[in-house]
C-alpha positions as CSV (number, residue, x, y, z in Angstrom):
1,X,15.4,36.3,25.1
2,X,12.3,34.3,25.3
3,X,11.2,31.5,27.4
4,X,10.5,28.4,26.8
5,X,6.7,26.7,28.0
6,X,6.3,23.8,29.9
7,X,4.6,23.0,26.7
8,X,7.2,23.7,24.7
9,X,9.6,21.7,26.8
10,X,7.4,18.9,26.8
11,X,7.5,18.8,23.2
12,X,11.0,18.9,22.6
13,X,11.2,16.2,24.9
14,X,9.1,13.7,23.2
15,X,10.8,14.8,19.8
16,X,13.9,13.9,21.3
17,X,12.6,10.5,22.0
18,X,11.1,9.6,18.4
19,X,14.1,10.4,17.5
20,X,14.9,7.0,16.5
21,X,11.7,5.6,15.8
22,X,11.8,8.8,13.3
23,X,15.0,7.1,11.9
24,X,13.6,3.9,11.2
25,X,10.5,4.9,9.7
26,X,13.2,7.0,7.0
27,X,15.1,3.9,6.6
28,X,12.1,1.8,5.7
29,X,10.3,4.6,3.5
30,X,8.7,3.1,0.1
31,X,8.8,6.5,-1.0
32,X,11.5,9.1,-1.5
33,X,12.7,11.4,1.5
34,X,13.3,14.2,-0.6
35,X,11.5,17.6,-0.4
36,X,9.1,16.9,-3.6
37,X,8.0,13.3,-4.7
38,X,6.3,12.7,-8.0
39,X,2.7,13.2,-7.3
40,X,2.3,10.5,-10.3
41,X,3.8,8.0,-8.1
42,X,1.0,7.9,-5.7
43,X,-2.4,6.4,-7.6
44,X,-4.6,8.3,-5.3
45,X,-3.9,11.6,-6.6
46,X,-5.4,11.1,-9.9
47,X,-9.2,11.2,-8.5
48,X,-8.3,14.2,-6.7
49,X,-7.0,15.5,-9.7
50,X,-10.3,14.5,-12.1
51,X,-12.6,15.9,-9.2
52,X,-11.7,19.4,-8.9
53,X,-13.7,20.9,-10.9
54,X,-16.8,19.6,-8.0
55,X,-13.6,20.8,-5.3
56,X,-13.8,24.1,-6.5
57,X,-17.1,24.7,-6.3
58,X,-17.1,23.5,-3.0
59,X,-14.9,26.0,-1.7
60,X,-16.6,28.9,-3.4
61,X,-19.4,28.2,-1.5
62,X,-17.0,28.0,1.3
63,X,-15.8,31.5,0.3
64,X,-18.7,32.7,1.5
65,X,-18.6,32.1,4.9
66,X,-14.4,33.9,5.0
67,X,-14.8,36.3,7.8
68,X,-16.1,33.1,10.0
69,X,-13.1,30.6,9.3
70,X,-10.9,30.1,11.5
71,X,-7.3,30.9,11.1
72,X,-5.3,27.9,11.4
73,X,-3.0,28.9,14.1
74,X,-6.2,28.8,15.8
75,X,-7.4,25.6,15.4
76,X,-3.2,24.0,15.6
77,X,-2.3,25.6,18.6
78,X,1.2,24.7,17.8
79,X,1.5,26.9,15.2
80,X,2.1,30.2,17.1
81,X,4.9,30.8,15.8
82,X,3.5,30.9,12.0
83,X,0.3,32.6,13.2
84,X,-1.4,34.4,10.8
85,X,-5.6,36.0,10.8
86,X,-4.9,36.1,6.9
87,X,-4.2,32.5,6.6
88,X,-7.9,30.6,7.0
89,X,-9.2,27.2,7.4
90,X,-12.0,24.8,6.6
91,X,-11.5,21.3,7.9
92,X,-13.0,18.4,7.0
93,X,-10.6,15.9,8.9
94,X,-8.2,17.3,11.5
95,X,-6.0,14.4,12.8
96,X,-8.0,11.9,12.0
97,X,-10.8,13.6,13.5
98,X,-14.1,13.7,11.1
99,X,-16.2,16.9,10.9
100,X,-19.6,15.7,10.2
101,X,-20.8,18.9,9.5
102,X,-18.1,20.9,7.3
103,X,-18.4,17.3,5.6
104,X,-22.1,17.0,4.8
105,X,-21.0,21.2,3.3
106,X,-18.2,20.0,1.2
107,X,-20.0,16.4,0.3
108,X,-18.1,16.0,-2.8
109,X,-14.4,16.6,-1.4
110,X,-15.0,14.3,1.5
111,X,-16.3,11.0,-0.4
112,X,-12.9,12.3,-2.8
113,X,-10.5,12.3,0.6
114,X,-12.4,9.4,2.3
115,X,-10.8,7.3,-0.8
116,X,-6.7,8.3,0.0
117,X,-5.6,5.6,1.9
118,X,-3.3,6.3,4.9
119,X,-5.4,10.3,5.0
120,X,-5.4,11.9,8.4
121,X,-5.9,15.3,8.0
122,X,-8.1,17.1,5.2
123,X,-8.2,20.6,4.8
124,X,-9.0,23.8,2.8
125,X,-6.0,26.1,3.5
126,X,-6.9,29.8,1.9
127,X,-4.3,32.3,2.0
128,X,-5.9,35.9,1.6
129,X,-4.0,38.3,-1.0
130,X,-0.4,39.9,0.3
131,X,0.3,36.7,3.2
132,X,3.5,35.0,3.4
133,X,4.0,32.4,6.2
134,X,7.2,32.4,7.6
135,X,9.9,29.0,7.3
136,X,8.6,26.3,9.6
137,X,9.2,22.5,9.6
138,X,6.9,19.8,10.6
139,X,7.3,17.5,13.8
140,X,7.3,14.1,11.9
141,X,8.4,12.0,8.9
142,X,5.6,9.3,9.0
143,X,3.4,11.7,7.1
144,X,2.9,13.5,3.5
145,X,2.1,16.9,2.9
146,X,0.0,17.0,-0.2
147,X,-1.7,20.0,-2.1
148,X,-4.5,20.4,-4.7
149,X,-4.2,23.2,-6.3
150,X,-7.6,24.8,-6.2
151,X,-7.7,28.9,-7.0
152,X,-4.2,30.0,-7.9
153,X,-4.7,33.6,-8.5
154,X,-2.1,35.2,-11.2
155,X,0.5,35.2,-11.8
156,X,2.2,32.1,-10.8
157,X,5.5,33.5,-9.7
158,X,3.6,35.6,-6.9
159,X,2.3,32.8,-5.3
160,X,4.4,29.7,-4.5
161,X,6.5,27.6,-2.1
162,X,9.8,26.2,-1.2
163,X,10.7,23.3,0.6
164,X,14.1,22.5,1.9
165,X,15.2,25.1,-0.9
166,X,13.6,23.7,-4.0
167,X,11.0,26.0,-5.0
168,X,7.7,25.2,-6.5
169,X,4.2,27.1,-7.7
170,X,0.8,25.8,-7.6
171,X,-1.3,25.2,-11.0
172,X,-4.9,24.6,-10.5
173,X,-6.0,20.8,-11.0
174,X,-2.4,19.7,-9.9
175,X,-0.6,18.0,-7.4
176,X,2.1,18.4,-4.9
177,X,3.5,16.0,-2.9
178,X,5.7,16.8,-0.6
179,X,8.0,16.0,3.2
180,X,6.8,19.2,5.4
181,X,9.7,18.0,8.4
182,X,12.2,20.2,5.7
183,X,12.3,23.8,6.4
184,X,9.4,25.1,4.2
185,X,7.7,28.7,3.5
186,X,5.1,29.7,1.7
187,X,4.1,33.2,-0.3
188,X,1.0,34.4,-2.0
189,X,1.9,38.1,-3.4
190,X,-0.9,38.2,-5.7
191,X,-4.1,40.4,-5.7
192,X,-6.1,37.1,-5.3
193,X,-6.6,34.2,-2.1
194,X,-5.2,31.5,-2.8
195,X,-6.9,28.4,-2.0
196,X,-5.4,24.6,-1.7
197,X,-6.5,21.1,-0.6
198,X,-4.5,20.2,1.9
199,X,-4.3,16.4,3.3
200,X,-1.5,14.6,5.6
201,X,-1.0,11.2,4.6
202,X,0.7,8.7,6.1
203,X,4.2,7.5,4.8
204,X,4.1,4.0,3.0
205,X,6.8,2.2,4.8
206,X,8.3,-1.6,4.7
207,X,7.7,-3.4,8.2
208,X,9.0,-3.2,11.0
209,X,8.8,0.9,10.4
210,X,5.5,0.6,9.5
211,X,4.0,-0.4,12.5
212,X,6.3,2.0,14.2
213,X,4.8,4.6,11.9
214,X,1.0,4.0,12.8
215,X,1.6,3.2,16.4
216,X,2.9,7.2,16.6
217,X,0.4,8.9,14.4
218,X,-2.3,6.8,16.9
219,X,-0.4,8.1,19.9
220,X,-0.1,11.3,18.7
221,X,-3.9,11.6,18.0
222,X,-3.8,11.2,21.9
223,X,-1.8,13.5,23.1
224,X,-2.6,16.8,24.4
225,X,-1.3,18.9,21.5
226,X,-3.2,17.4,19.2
227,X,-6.4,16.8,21.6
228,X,-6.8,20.6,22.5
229,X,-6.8,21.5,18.6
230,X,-9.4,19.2,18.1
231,X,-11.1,20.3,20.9
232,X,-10.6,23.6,19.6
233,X,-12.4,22.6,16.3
234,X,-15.3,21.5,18.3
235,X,-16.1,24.5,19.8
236,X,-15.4,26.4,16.2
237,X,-17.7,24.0,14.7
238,X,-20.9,24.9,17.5
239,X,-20.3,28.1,17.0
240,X,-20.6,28.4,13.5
241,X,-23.5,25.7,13.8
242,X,-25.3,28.2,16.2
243,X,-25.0,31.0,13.3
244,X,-25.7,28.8,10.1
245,X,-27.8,26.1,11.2
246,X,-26.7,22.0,11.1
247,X,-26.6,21.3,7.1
248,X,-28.7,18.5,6.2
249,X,-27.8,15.6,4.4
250,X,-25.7,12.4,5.0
């Protein structure tokens, strides 16, 4: 039997007590609470959409640099329990956290991201041939899980996800929009990596559960969870820095 952290306990205590706020910010939702939305129903997707022909060859260039990303149970230190070498990432925002540097690499994907309004977190998540990541929910409603499909080896069935048992497969150039707080898992049995632009966006809401909304994802950017990963970033980023050089550029 294992045993849980102080961490751990520490989280599930202050889940316990967003509890309502949690509620509230569902009630007042300007979007559906299902597991997919309509990624037509949110204007901002359509740039993304138009730009990924410049996303893509951003992240081959990324590519090239695979055996130095981090995994991202590395960089989210509370996602142990889904860790993974396999499953990289390149991050260009992490909880509203800017990397300058992985930014001034990827110049084209972060003026795209910069334009979603409500976007906290902007990522390349690349799943290497053969990895499934196991069911896992996320902590809180007042955010949007969205992917750009950007490589999506063949063929489609190998390589998918399902999300509170609806099940859907990546196309690249496309959208999915979806609530990452249902049970979710993810599966790429292809030959080829998988690679997807991943953002958190916050949930439009009417008020009052929109202030309730921002005034968690603010205090969540200063809690300790989220303060080590970003630390943890950090460190990544003078690292690599230290073995590539500081990119030029604005």
């Amino acid at each position: 039997m294992s045993i849980k952290t102080i961490r751990e306990y520490a989280y599930d205590a202050a889940m316990a007590l967003l509890e309502p706020a949690g509620a509230l910010v569902e009630r007042t939702s300007l979007v559906p609470t299902t597991p997919f939305m309509r990624a037509e129903d949110f204007a901002w997707t359509r740039p993304l959409e138009e730009g990924w022909a410049d996303i893509r060859r951003e992240v081959e260039a990324v590519l090239t640099w695979r055996s130095d990303l981090p995994a991202f149970h590395e960089i989210n230190g509370d996602a142990t329990g889904i860790r993974n070498d396999d499953w990289k990432s390149f991050f260009l925002y992490g909880y509203g956290s800017r990397s300058a540097d992985n930014c001034k690499r990827c110049p084209r994907t972060a003026a795209l991201v910069e334009r979603v309004p409500g976007m906290k977190t902007a990522l390349f998540s690349i799943l290497a041939p053969g990895v499934r990541v196991p069911p896992h929910r996320g902590a809180w409603r007042g955010v949007l899980r969205y992917h750009l499909g950007v490589m999506v080896p063949d063929p489609v069935l190998g390589c998918g996800i399902v999300v509170g048992g609806e099940q859907a497969h990546w196309e690249e150039g496309k959208s999915l929009v979806f609530d990452d707080t249902y049970e979710h898992h993810v599966w790429n049995d292809t030959g080829g990596t998988r690679v997807v632009l991943f953002l958190d966006v916050e949930r439009p809401c009417r008020f009052p559960g929109s202030l309730v909304n921002q005034a968690v994802i603010a205090g969540a950017a200063l809690t300790p969870f989220i303060r080590s990963s970003v630390q943890k970033h950090r460190e990544w980023e003078q690292r690599f820095a230290a073995k590539y050089g500081v990119p030029l550029g604005a």
